[in-house]
C-alpha positions as CSV (number, residue, x, y, z in Angstrom):
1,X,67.9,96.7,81.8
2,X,68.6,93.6,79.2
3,X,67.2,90.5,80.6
4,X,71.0,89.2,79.7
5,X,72.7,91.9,81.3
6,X,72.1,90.2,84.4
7,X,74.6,87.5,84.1
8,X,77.1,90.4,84.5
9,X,77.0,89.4,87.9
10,X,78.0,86.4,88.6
11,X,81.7,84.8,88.5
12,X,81.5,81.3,87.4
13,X,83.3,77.6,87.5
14,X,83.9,76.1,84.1
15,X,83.0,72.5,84.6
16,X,86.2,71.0,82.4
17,X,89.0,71.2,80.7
18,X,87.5,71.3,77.0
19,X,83.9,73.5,76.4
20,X,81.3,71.2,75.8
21,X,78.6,71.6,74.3
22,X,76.2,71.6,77.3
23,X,78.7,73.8,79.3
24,X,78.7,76.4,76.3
25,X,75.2,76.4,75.3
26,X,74.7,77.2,79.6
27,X,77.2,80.2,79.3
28,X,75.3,81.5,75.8
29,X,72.4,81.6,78.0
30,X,73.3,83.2,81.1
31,X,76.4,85.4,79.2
32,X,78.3,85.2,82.9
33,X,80.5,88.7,84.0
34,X,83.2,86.2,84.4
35,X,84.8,82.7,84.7
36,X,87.5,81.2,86.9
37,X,89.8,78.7,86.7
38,X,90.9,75.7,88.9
39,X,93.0,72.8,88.1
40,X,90.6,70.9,86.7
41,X,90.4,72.6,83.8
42,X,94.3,72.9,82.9
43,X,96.1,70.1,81.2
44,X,98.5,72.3,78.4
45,X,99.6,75.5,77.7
46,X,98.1,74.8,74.5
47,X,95.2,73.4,75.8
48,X,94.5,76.2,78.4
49,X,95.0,79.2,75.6
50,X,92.1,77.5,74.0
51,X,90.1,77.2,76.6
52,X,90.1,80.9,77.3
53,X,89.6,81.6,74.1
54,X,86.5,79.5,73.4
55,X,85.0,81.2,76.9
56,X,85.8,84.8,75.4
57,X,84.6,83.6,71.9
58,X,80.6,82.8,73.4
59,X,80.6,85.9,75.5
60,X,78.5,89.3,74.7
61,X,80.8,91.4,76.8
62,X,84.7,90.8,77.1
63,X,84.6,88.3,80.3
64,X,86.4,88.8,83.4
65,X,89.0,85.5,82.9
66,X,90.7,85.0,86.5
67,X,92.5,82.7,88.6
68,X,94.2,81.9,91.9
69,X,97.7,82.3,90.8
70,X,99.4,83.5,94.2
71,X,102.4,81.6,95.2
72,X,103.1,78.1,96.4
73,X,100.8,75.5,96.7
74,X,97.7,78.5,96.0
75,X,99.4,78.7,92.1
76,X,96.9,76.2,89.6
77,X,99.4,76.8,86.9
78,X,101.9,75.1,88.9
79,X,100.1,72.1,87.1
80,X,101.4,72.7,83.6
81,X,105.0,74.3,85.1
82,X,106.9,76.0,88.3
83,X,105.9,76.5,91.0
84,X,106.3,80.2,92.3
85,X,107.9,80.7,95.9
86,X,104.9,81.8,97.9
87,X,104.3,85.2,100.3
88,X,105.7,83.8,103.4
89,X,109.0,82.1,101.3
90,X,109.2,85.8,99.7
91,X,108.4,87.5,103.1
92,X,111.2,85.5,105.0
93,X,113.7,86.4,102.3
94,X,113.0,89.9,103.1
95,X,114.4,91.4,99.7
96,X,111.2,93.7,98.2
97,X,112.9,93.5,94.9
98,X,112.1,89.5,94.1
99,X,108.5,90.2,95.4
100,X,108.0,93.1,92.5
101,X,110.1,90.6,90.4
102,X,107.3,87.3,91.4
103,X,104.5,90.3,90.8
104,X,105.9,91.2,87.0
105,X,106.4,87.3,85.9
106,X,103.1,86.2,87.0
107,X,101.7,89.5,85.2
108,X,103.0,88.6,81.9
109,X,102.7,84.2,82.6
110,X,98.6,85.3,82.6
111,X,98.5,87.4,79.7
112,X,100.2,84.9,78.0
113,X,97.1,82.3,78.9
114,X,94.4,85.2,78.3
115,X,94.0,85.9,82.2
116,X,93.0,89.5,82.9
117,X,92.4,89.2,86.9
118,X,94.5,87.3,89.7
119,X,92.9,86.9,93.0
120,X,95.4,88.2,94.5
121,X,97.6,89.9,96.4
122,X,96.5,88.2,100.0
123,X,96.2,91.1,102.1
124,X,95.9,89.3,105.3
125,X,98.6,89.5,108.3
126,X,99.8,86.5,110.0
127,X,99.4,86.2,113.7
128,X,100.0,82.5,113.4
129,X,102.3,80.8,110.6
130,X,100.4,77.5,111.7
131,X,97.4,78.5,111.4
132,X,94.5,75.9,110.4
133,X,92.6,78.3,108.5
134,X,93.8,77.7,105.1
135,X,96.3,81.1,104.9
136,X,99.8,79.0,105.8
137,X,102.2,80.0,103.8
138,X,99.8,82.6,102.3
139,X,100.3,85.6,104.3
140,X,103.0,88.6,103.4
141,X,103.9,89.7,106.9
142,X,103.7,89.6,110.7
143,X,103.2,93.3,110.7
144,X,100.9,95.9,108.9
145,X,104.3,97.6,107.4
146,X,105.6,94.3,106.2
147,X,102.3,93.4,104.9
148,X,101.8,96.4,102.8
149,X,105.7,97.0,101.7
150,X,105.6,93.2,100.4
151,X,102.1,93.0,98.8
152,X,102.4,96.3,96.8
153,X,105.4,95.4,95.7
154,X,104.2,92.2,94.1
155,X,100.6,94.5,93.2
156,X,102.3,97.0,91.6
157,X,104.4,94.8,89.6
158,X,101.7,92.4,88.3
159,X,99.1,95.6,87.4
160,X,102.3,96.8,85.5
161,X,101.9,93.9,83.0
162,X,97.9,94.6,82.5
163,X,96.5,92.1,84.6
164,X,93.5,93.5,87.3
165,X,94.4,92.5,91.1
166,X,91.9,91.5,93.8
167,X,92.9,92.2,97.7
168,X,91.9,89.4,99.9
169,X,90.2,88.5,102.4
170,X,88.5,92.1,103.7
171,X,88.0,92.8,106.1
172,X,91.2,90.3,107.3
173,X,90.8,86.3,107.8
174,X,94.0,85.9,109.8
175,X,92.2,85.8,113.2
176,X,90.0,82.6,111.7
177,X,90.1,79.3,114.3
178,X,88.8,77.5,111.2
179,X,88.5,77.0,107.4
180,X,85.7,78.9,106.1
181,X,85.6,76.1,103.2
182,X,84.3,73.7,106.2
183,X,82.3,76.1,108.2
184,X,82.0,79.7,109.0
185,X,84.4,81.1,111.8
186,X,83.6,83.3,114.3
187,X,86.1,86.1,114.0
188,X,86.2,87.5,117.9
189,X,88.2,91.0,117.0
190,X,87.8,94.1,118.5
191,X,86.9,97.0,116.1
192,X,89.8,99.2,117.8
193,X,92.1,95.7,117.2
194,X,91.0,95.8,114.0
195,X,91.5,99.3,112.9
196,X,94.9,99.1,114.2
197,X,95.9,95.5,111.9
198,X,93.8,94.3,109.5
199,X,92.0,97.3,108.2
200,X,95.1,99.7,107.9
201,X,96.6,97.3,106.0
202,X,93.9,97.6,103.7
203,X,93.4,101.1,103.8
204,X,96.7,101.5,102.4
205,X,95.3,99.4,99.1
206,X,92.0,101.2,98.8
207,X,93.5,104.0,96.8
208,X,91.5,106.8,98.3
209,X,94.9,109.1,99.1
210,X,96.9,107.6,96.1
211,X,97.8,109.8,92.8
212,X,95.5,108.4,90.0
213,X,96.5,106.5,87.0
214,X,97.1,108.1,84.5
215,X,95.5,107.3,80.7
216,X,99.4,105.9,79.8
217,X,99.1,103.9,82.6
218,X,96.5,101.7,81.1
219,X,99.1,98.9,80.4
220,X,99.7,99.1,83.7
221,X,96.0,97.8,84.7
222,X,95.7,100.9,86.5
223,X,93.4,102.7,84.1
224,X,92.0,106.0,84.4
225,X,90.6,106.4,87.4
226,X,92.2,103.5,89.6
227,X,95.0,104.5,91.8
228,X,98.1,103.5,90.7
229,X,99.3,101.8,93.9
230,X,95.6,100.6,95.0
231,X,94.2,97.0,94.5
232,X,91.6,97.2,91.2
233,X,89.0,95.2,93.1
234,X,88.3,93.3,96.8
235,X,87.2,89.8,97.7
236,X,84.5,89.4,100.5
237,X,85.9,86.5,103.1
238,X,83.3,84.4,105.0
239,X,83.8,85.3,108.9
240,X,81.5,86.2,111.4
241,X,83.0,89.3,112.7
242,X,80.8,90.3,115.9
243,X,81.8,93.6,116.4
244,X,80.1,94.6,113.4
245,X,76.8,92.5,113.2
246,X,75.8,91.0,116.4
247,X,73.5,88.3,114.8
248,X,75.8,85.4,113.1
249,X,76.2,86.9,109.6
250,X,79.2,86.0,106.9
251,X,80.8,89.7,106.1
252,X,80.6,88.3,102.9
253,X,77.1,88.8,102.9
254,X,77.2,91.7,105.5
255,X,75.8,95.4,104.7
256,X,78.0,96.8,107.5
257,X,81.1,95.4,106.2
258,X,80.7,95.7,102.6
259,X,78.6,98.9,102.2
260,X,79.1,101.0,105.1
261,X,83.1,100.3,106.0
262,X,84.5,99.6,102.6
263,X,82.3,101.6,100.6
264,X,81.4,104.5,102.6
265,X,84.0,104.8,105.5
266,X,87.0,103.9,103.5
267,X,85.9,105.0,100.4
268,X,86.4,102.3,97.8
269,X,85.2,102.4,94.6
270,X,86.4,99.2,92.7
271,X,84.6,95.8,91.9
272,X,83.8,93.7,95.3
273,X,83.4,90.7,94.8
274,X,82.6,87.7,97.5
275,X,84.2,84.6,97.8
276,X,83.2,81.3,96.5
277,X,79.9,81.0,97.5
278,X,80.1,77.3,97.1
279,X,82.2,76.8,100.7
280,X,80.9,75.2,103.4
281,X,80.9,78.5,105.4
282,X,77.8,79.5,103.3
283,X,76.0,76.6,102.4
284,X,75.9,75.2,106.3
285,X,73.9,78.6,107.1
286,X,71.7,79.8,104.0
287,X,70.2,78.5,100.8
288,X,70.6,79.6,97.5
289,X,68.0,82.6,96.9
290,X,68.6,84.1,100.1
291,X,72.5,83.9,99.6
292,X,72.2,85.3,96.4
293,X,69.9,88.0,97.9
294,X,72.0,89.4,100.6
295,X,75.1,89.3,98.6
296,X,73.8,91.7,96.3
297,X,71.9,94.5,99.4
298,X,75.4,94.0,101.1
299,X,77.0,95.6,97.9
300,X,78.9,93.0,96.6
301,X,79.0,93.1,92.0
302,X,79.9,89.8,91.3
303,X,78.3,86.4,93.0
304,X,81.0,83.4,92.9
305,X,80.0,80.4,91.8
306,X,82.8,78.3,91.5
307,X,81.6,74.3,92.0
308,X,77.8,74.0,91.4
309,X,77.7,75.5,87.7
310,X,74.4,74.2,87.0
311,X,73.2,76.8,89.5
312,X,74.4,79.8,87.8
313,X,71.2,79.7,85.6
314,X,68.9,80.0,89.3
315,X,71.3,82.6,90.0
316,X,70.6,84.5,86.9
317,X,66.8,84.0,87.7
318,X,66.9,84.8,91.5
319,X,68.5,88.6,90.4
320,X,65.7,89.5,88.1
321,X,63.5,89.5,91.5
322,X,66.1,91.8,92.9
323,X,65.8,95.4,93.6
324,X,66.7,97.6,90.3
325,X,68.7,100.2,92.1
326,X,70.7,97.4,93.4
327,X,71.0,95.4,90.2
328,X,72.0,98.8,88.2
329,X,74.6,99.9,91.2
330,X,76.5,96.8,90.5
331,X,75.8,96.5,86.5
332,X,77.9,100.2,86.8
333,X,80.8,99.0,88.6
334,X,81.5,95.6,86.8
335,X,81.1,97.7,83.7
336,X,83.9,100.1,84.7
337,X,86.2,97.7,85.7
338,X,85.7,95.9,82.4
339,X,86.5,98.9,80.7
340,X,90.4,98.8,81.7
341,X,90.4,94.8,81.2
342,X,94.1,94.1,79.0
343,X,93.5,92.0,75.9
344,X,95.5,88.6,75.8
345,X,99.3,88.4,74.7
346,X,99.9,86.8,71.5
347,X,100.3,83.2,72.3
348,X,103.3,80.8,72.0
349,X,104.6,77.4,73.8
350,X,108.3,79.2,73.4
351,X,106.8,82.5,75.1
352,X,105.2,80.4,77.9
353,X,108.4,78.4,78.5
354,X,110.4,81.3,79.0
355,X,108.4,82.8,81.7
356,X,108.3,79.4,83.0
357,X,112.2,79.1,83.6
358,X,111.5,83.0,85.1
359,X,109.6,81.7,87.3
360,X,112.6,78.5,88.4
361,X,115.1,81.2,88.5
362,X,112.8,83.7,91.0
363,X,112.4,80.4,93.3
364,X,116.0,79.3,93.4
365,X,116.7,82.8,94.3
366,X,114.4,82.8,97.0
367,X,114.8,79.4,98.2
368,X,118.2,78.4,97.2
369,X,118.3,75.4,94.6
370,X,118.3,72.4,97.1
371,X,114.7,74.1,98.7
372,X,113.5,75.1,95.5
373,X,113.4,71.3,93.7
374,X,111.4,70.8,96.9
375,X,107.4,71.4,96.1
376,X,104.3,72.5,97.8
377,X,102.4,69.0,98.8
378,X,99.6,68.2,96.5
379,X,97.2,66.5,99.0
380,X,95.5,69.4,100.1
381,X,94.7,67.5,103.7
382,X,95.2,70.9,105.4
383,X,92.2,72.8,102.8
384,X,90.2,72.3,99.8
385,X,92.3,75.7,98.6
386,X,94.9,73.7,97.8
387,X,93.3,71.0,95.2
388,X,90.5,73.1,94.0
């Protein structure tokens, strides 16, 4: 195992909008699996294209390039152009057709940008629209049959233009009395209540019982070997979910949740990832070498590191005291998924444009024009999500 191998597993902030030196001469070092972007570090079209270049330009191994590009006030290119109607608008229009529609725009609006990965689709049902645990608006459906018509429609759509999707937030957030970017929430659901919601929606995005991909189906971001209607990887949420480990523990940093449910009892075999490791619900409860060390036994590939970039070079040093088998387990995975990663689009300001006034036309559709001039609030008093 290459001493810079290691960096393969960890998903990391960029600090800016331009690569500085200090920022690149970090990521030379470490040679991160990945890198994702916030609004801080999108100004231009032009000025984002570059950016993504320059981080694929220092990197050893073709970099995961990601984003949170869902919908609604959760969309950081809404910055630089429209903003997309999000899951709930969509859901509430009730017409599958603009969802696979929103899921093949924002497909080719990131390969125009160099993006190969959205976080996305949220896979979470909505037991409450009102919700303060930063999913409002976020959520597909009030039912596992809405929430899996809606969301595949918008997956299969986006994977159809080559960009990787990431289901979100396993094993299901929804039942969260608080933001997990404050503090982590006890999640008080049943294993039978959770069998029954949550986990068969994501059952159905697993891809165990799905046909695979076939090799033409690469452009699809399917690849060999990935279902064609599953999700290509899974993000970790921060809950305390009792009825799986009695002593307070994060499922993101859970061996029950990550390894033994998702892994072995539902069988999934794509990069899992956790969330940002950076959020309250993580740092309140452990420091940085143990979080690091039980993300990595629970079976997660990739650590997030989305604020506290400095850190990513302890991170790199706390995984060389790790467990081989563990370390080469996930080296495998984030290798195979990389494998299937689509290249950028050719860029253009004209190309981007277009899919911009795509993406007015989808939300007048859904919204009507008088709703649609109408955006998201910026404020983000409700959760950090929204300002990130």
């Amino acid at each position: 195992m290459k001493r810079n191998s290691l960096g393969q597993l960890i998903l990391t902030g960029v600090p800016g909008k331009v690569l500085d030196a200090k920022a690149a001469k970090l990521f030379e070092r470490v040679q991160p699996g990945g890198f994702i972007l916030f609004g801080r570090n999108i100004e231009s079209a032009v000025q984002l294209r570059k950016l993504i270049d320059d981080l694929r330009d220092l990197s050893e191994v073709e970099p995961i390039i990601t984003i949170d590009q869902e919908g609604g006030r959760v969309s950081r290119l809404r910055l630089i152009g429209n903003e997309p109607p999000n899951a709930q608008q969509l859901r509430d229009k009730d017409d599958v057709d603009l969802i696979r529609r929103h899921g093949d725009i924002t497909g080719r609006l990131l390969r125009v940008f160099g993006f190969n990965l959205d976080l996305c689709p949220v896979l979470d049902i909505s037991f409450d629209d009102n919700a303060d645990n930063s999913l409002r608006g976020r959520c597909y459906g009030k039912s596992v049959e809405q929430v899996v018509r809606n969301a595949a429609a918008f997956n299969d759509g986006m994977r159809e233009q080559g960009i990787a999707s990431c289901g979100k937030h396993f094993p299901g957030y929804s039942a969260a009395k608080s933001d997990a970017h404050y503090e982590l929430p006890k999640i008080d659901r049943t294993r039978e209540e959770l069998n029954a919601n949550e986990l068969a929606i994501f059952r159905h995005f697993v891809g165990r019982d799905a046909p695979l991909a076939t090799a033409e189906s690469v452009h699809g971001g399917g690849g060999p070997g990935r279902p064609s209607n599953s999700v290509d990887s899974m993000m970790i949420c921060h809950g305390w979910y009792p009825s799986f480990d009695a002593e307070k523990t994060s499922a993101s940093l859970s061996r029950r949740i990550i390894t033994d449910l998702l892994g072995q009892e539902m069988g999934f075999d794509g990069l899992i990832m956790t969330d940002d490791l950076d959020m309250g619900a993580i740092l309140n409860e452990h420091g940085l070498e143990e979080t690091i060390r039980l993300a990595i036994e629970a079976g997660n590939d990739l650590a997030m590191i989305c604020h506290r970039i400095p850190e990513i070079e302890n991170v790199h040093r706390i995984l060389e005291t790790l467990p081989p088998d563990q370390i080469d387990r996930a080296l495998a995975t984030a290798a195979r998924f990389k494998k299937k990663l689509a290249p950028p689009t050719d860029f253009s300001e004209a190309a981007f444009r277009k899919i911009d006034r795509e993406i007015w036309d989808l939300r007048v559709a859904t919204l009507g024009e008088e709703r649609a001039r109408v955006r998201s609030s910026e404020d983000g008093k409700r959760s950090p999500v929204e300002v990130y």
